[in-house]
NUFIDREN-197946 format. One line per 3 residues: number of its first residue (from 0); their letters; for each residue x, y, z of N, C-alpha, C. Coordinates in nm, 3 decimals. Layout:
<atoms>
NUM> A> X Y Z X Y Z X Y Z | ...
</atoms>
This chain:
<atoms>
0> XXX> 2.499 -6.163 3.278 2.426 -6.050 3.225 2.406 -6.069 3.074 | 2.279 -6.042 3.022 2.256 -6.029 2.897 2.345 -5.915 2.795 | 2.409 -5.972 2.702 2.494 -5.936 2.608 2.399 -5.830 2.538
3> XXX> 2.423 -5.717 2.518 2.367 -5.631 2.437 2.409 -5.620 2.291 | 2.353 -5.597 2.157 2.428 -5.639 2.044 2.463 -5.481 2.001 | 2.553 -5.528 1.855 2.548 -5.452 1.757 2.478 -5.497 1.627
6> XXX> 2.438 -5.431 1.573 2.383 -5.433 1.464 2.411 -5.417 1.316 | 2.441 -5.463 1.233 2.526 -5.440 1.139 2.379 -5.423 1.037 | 2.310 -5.294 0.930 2.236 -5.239 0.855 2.260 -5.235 0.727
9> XXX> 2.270 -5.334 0.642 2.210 -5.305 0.491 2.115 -5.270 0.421 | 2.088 -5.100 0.394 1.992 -5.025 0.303 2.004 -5.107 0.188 | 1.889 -5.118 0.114 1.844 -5.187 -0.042 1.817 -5.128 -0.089
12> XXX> 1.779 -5.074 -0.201 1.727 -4.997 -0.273 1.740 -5.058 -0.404 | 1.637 -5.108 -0.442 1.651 -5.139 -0.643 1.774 -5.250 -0.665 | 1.753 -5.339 -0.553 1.878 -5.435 -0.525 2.004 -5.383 -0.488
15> XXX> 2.039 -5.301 -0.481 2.190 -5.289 -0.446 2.204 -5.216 -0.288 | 2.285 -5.250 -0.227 2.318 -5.177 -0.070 2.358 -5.007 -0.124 | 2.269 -4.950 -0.044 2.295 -4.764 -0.065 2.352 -4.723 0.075
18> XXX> 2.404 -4.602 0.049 2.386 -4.511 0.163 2.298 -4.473 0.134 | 2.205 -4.431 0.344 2.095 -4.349 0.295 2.088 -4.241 0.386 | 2.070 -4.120 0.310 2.071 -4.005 0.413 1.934 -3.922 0.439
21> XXX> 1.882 -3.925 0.577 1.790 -3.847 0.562 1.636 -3.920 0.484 | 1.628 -4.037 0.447 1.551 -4.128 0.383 1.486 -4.060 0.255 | 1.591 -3.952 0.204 1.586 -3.895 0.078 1.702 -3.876 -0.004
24> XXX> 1.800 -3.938 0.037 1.884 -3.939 -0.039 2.032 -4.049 -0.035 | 2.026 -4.146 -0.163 2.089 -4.210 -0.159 2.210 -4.249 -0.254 | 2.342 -4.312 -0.204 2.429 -4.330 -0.255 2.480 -4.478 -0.290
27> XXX> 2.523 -4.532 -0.384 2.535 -4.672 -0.395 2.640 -4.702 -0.344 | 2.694 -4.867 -0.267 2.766 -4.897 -0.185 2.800 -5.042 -0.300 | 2.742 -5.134 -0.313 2.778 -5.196 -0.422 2.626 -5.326 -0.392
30> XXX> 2.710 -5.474 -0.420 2.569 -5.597 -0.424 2.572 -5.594 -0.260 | 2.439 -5.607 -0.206 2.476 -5.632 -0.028 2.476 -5.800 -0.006 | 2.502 -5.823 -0.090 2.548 -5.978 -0.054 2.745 -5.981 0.002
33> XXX> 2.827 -5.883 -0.071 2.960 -5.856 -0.009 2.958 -5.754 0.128 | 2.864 -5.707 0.162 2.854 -5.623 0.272 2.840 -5.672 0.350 | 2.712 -5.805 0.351 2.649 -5.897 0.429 2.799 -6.013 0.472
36> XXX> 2.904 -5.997 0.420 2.994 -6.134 0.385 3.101 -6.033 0.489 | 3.115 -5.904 0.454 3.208 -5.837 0.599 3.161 -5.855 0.699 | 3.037 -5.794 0.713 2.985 -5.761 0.906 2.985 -5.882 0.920
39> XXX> 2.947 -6.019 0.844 2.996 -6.200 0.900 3.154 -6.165 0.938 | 3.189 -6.150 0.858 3.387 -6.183 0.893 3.388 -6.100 1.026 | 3.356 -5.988 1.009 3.365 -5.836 1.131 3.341 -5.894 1.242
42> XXX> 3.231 -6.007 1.270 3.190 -6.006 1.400 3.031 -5.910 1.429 | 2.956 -5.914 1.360 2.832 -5.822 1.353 2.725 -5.946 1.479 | 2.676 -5.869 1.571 2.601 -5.990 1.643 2.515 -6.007 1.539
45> XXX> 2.428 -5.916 1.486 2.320 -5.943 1.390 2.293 -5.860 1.276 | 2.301 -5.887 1.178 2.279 -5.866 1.013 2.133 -5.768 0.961 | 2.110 -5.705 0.995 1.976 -5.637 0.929 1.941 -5.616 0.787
48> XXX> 1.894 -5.634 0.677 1.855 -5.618 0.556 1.760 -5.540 0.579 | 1.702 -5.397 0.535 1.619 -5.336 0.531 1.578 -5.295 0.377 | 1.502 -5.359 0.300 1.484 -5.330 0.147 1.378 -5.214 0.154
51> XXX> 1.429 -5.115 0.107 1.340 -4.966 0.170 1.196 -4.918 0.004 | 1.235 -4.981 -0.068 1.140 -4.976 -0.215 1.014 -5.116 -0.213 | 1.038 -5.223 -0.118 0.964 -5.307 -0.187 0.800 -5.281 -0.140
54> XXX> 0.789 -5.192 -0.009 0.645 -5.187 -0.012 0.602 -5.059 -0.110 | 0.674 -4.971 -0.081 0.628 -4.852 -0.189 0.590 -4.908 -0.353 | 0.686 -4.981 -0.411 0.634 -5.042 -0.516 0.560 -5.146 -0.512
57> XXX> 0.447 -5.159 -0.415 0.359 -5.262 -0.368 0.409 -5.432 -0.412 | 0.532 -5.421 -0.364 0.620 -5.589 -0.413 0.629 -5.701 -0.250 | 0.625 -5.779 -0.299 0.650 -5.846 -0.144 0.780 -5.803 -0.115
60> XXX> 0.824 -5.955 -0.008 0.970 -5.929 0.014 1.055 -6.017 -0.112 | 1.168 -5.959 -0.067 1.279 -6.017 -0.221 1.381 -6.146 -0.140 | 1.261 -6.273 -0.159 1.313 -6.376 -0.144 1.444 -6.412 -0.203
63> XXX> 1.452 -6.396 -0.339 1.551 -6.376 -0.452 1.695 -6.352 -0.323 | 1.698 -6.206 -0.306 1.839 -6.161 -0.235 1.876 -6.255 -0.089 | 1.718 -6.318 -0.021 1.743 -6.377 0.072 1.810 -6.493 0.068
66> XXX> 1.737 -6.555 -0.062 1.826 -6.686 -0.110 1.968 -6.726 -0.123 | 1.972 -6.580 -0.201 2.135 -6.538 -0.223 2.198 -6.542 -0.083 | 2.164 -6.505 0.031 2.233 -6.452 0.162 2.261 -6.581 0.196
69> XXX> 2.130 -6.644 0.204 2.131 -6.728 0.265 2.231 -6.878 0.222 | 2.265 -6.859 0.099 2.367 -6.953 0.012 2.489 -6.906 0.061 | 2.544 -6.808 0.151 2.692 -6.763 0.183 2.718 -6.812 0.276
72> XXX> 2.680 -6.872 0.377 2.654 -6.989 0.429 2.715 -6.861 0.570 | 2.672 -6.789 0.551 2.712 -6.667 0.714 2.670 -6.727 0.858 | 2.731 -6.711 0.932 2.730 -6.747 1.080 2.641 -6.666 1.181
75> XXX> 2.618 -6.554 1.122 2.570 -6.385 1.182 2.392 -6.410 1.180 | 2.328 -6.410 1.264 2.185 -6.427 1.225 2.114 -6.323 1.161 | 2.052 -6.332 1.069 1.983 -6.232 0.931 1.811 -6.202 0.989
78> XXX> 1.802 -6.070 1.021 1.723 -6.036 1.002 1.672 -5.939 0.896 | 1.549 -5.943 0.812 1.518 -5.913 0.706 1.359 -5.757 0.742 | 1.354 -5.684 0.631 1.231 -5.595 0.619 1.250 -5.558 0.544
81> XXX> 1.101 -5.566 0.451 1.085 -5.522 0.325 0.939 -5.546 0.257 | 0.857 -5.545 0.202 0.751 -5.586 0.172 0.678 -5.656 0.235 | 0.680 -5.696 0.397 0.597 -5.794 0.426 0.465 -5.725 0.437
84> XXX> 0.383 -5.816 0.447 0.220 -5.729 0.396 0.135 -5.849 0.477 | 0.170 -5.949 0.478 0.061 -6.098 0.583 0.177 -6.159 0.643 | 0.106 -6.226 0.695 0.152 -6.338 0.798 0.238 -6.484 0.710
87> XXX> 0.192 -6.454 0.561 0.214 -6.580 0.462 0.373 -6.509 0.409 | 0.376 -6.328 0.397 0.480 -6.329 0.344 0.618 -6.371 0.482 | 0.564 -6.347 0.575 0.645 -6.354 0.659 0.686 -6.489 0.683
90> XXX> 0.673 -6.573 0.686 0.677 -6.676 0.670 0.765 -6.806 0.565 | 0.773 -6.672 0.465 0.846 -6.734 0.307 0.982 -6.610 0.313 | 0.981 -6.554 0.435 1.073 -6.473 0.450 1.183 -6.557 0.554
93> XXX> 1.086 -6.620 0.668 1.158 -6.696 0.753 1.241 -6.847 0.701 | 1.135 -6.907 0.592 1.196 -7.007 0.534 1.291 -6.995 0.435 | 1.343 -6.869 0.380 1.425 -6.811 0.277 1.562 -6.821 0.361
96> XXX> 1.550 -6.792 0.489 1.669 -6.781 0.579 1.710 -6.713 0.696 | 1.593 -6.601 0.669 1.610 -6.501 0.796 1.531 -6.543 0.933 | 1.612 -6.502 1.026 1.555 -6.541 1.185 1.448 -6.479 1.237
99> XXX> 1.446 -6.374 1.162 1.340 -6.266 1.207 1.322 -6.149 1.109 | 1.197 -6.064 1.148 1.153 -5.998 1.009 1.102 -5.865 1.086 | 1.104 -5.782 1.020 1.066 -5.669 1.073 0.958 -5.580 0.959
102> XXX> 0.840 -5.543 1.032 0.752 -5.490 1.001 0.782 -5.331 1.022 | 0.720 -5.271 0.923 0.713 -5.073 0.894 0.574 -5.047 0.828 | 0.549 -5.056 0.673 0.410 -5.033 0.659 0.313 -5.074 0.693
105> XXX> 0.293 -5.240 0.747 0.223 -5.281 0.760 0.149 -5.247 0.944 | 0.286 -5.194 0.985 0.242 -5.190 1.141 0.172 -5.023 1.124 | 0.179 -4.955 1.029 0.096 -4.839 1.049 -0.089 -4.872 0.932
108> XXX> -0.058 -4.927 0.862 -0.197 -4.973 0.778 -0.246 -5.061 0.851 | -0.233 -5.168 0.874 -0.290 -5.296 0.969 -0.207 -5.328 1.085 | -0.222 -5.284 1.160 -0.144 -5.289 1.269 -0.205 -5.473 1.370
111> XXX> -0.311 -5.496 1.303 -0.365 -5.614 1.326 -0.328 -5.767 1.302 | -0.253 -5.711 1.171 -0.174 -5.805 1.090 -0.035 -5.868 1.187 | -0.031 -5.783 1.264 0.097 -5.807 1.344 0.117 -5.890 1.428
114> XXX> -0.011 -5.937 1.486 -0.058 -6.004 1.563 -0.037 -6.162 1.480 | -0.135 -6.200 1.364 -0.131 -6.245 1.290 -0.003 -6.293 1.278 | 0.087 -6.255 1.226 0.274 -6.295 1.163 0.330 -6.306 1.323
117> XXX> 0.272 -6.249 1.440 0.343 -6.296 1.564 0.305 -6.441 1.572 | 0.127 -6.471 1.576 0.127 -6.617 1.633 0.155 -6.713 1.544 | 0.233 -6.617 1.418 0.277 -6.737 1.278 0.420 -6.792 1.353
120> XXX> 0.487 -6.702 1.367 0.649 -6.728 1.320 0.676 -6.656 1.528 | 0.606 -6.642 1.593 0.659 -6.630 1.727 0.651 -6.492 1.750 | 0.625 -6.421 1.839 0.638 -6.284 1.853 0.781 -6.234 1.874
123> XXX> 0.923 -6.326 1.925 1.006 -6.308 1.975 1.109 -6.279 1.814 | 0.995 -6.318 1.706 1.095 -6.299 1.572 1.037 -6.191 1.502 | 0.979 -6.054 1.540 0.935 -5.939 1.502 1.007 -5.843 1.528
126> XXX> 1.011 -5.784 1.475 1.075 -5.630 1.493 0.987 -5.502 1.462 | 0.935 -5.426 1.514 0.813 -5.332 1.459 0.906 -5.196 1.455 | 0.967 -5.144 1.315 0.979 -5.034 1.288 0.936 -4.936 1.270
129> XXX> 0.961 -4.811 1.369 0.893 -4.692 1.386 1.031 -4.563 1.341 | 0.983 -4.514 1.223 1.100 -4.364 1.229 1.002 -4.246 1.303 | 1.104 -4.224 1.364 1.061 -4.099 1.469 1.176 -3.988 1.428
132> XXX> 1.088 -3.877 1.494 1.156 -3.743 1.512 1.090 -3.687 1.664 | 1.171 -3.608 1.706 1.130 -3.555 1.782 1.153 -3.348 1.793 | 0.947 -3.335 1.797 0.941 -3.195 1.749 0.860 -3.168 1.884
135> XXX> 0.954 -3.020 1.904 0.924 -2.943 2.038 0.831 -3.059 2.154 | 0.964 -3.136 2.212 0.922 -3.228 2.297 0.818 -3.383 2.291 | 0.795 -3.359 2.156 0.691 -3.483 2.107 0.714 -3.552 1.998
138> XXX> 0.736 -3.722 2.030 0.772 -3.758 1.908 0.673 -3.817 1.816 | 0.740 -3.774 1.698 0.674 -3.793 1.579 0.683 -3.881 1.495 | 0.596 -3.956 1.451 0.612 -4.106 1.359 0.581 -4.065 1.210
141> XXX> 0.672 -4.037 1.120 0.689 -4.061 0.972 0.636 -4.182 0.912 | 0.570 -4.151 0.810 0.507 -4.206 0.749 0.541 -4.250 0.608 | 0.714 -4.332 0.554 0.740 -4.264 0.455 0.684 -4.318 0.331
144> XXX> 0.574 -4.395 0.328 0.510 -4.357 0.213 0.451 -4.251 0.157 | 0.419 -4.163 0.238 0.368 -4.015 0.217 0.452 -3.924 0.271 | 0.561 -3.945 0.336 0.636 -3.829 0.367 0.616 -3.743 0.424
147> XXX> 0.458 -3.791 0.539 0.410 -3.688 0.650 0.394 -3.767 0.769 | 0.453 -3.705 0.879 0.438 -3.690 1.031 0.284 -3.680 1.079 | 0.332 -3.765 1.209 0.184 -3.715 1.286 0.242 -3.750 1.434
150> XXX> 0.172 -3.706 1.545 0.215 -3.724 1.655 0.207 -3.883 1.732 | 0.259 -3.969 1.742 0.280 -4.058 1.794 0.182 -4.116 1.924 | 0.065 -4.179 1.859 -0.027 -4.196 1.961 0.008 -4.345 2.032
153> XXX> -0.085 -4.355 2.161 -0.101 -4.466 2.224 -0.154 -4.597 2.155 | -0.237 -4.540 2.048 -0.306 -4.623 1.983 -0.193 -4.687 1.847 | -0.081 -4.644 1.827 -0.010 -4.695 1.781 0.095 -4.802 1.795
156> XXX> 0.121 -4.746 1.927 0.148 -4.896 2.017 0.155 -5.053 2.054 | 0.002 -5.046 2.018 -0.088 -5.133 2.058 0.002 -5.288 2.067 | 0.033 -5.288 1.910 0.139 -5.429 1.855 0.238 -5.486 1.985
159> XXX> 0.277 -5.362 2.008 0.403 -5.410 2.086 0.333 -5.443 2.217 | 0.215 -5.411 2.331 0.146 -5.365 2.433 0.116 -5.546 2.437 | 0.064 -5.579 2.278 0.004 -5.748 2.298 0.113 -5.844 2.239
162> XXX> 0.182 -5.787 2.236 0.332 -5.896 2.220 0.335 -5.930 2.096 | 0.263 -5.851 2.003 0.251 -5.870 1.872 0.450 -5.834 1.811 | 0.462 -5.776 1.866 0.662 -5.767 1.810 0.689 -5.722 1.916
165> XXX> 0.844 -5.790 1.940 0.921 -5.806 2.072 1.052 -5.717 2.107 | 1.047 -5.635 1.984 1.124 -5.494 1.982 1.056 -5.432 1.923 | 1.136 -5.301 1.930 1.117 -5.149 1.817 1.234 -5.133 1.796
168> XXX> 1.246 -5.096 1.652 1.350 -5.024 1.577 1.309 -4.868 1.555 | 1.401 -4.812 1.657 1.352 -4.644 1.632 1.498 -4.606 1.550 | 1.425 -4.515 1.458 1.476 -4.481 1.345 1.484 -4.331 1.369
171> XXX> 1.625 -4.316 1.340 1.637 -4.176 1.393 1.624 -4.132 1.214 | 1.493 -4.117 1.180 1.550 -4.066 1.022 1.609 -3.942 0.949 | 1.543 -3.841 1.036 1.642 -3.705 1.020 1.799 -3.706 0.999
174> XXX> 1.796 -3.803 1.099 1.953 -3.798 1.123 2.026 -3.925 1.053 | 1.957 -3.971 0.968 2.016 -4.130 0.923 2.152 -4.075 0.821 | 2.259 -4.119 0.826 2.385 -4.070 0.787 2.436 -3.970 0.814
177> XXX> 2.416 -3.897 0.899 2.481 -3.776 0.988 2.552 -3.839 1.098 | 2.669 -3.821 1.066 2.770 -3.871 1.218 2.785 -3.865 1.282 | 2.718 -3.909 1.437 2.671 -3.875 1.576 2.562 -3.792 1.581
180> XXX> 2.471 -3.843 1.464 2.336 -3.742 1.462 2.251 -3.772 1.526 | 2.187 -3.930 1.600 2.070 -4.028 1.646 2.037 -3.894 1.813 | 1.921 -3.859 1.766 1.862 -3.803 1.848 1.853 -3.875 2.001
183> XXX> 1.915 -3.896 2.134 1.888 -3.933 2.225 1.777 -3.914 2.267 | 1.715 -3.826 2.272 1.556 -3.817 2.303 1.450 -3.911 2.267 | 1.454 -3.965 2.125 1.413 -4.098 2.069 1.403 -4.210 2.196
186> XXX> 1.456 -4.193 2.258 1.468 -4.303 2.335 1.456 -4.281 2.475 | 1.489 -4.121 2.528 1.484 -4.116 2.639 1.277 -4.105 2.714 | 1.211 -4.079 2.529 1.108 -4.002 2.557 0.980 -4.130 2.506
189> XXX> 1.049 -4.279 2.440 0.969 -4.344 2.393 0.883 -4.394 2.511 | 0.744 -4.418 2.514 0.670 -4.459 2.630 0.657 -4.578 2.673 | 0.667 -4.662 2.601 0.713 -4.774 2.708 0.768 -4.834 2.691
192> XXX> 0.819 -4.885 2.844 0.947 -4.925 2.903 0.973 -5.030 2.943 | 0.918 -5.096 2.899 0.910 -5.279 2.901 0.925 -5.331 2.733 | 0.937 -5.198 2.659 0.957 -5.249 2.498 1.086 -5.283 2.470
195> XXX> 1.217 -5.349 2.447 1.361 -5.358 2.400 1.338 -5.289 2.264 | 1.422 -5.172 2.276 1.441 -5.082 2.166 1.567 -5.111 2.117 | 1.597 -5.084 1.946 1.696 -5.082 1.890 1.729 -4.959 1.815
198> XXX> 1.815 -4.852 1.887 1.836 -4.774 1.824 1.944 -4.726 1.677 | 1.905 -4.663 1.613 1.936 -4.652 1.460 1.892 -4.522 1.392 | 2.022 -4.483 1.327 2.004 -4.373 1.224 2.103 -4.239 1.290
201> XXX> 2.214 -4.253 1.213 2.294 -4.177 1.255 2.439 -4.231 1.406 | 2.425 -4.357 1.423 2.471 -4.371 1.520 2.592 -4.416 1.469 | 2.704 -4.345 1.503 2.894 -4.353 1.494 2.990 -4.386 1.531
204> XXX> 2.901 -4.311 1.667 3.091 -4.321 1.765 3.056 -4.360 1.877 | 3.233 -4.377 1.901 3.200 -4.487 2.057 3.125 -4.431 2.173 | 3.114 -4.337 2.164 3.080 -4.316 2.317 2.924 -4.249 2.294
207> XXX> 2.865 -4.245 2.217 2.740 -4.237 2.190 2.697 -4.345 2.171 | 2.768 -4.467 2.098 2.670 -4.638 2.140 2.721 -4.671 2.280 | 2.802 -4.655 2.334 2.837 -4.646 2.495 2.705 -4.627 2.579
210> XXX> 2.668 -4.476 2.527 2.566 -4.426 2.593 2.421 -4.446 2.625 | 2.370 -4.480 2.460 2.253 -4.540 2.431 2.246 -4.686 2.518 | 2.365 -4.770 2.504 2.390 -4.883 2.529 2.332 -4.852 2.673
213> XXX> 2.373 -4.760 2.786 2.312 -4.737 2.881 2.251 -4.763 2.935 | 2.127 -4.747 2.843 1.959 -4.724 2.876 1.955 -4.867 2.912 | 1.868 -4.871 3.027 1.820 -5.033 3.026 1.732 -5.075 2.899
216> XXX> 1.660 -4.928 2.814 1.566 -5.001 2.748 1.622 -5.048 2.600 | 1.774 -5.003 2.614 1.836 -5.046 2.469 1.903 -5.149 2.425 | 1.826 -5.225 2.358 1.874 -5.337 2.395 2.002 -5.341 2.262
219> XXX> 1.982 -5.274 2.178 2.098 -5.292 2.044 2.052 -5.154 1.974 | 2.227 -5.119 1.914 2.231 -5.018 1.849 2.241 -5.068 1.673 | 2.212 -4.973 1.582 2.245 -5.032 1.496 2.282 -4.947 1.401
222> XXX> 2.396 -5.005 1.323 2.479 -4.903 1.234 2.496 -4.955 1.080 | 2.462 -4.853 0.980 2.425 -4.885 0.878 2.597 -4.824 0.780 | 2.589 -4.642 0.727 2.710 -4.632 0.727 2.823 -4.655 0.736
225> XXX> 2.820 -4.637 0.889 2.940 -4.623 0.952 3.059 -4.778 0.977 | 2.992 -4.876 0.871 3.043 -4.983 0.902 3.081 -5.034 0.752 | 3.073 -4.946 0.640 3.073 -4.983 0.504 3.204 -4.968 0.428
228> XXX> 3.267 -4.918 0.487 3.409 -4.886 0.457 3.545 -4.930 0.533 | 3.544 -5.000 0.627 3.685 -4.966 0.734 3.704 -5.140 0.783 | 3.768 -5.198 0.737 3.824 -5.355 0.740 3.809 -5.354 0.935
231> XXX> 3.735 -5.467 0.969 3.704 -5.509 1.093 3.646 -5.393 1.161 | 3.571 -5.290 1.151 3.483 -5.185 1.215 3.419 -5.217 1.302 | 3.367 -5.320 1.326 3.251 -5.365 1.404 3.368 -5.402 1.518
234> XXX> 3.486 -5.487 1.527 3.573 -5.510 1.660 3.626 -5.391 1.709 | 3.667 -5.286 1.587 3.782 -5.179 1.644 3.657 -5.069 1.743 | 3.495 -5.079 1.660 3.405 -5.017 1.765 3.408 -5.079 1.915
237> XXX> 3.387 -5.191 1.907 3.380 -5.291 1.968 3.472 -5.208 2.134 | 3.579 -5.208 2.089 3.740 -5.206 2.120 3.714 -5.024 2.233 | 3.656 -4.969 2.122 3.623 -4.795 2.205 3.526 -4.785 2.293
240> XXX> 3.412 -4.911 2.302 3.270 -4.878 2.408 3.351 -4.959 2.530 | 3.387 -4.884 2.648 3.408 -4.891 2.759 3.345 -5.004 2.860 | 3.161 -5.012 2.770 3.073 -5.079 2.871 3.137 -5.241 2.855
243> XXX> 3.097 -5.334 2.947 3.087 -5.442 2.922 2.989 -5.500 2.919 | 2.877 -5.463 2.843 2.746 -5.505 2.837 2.753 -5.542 2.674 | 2.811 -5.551 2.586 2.884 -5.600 2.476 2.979 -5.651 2.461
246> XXX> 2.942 -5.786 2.388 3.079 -5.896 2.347 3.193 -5.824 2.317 | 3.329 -5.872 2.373 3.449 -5.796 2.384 3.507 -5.821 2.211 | 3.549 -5.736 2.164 3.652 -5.744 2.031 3.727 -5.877 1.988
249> XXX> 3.717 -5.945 1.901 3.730 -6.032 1.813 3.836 -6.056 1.689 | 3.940 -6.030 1.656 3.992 -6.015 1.553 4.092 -6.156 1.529 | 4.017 -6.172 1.349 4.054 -6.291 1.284 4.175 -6.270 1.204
252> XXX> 4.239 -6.191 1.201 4.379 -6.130 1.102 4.328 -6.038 1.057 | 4.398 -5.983 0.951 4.382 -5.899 0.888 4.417 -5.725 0.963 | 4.401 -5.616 0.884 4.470 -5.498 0.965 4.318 -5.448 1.062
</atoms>
């Protein structure tokens, strides 16, 4: 049976790893190059970098920090999002170090482009990030360069429909640092069901990644917080999800 992961989430902001709550409010955590160097030791199946400023300040991605990651010589495979904008940045993202890259502005402005950076670098190394909410039964796709909602059409889709990216990252953003906040509905209500979703934002405790873990359509949870503080977090979670559809607990010393 296919191993389902965890996800280990470094927020960026202005270079440094934040907490982020609510995708309005943030707290500093320290360089995410030592964050990136735990969830390696922890046992993280996979590494996420999410640099949440570089498209808003119309910047590419920050090869710079990738370089850096990629010099720690980590075992954990790095996936990266942040400024990609073409198929060229994606590309100087993959050769920086990361396995895979994940698209957000670009999949709501050019959703065409996606296509593009799939038949660059493979469709199987995309990730198409969508923050959702879900209002009176319908979910809603945030927009956070503008900080407005709209209802989540078919026509938004599309990327994932032509294999343009080979997951979704649904973003529970309401709930991003609220502890056991990740809206299940996100997922129970996303439309299709041949997409491998990765759910995120707010997700804590064991028996809510237990749960999600569930879904056939989930393929990985992913935890940003809840993994920034507590020596080996990622095994002792590990240790509380019941399922065996995740690699069993791991511990290299330490408490």
């Amino acid at each position: 049976m296919l191993k389902k992961r965890l996800v280990g989430v470094i927020t960026v902001r202005d270079g440094w790893a934040v907490q982020s709550f609510g995708y309005r409010r943030y707290l500093p955590l320290g360089h995410p190059q030592f964050l990136a160097q735990n969830l390696d030791r922890w046992g993280a199946d996979e590494i996420l970098v999410l640099c949440i400023d570089r498209s808003r300040r119309s910047l590419g991605p920050d090869l710079q920090l990738l370089r850096c990651l990629g010099s720690l010589g980590l075992s954990t495979p790095l996936t990266y999002g942040g400024g990609i904008r073409t198929a060229a940045d994606a590309a100087a993202v993959i050769q920086a170090g990361a396995e895979r890259v994940c698209v957000d502005a670009v999949l709501r402005a050019a959703p065409g482009i996606v296509g593009e950076i799939s038949a660059l670098v493979g469709a199987q190394a995309v990730i198409g990030v969508l923050p959702l909410s879900c209002v009176a039964g319908e979910l809603q796709w945030l927009d956070y360069l503008s900080g407005r909602s709209a209802p989540l059409a078919a026509a938004d889709l599309m990327p994932f429909e032509r294999h343009g990216a080979s997951e979704a990252l649904i973003v529970d953003w309401r709930n991003e640092g609220r502890p056991g906040g990740f809206d299940p509905d996100l997922v129970r209500q996303f439309p299709l069901h041949g997409v491998p979703l990765i759910a995120f934002g707010g997700v804590s405790e064991a028996g809510q990644v237990e749960t999600l873990l569930g879904h056939e359509c989930v393929a990985a949870v992913g935890i940003g917080n809840f993994l920034a503080y507590r020596e080996h977090a990622v095994q002792k979670l590990r240790q509380r999800v019941a399922a065996n559809s995740i690699r069993a607990a791991v511990f290299s010393g330490g408490d």
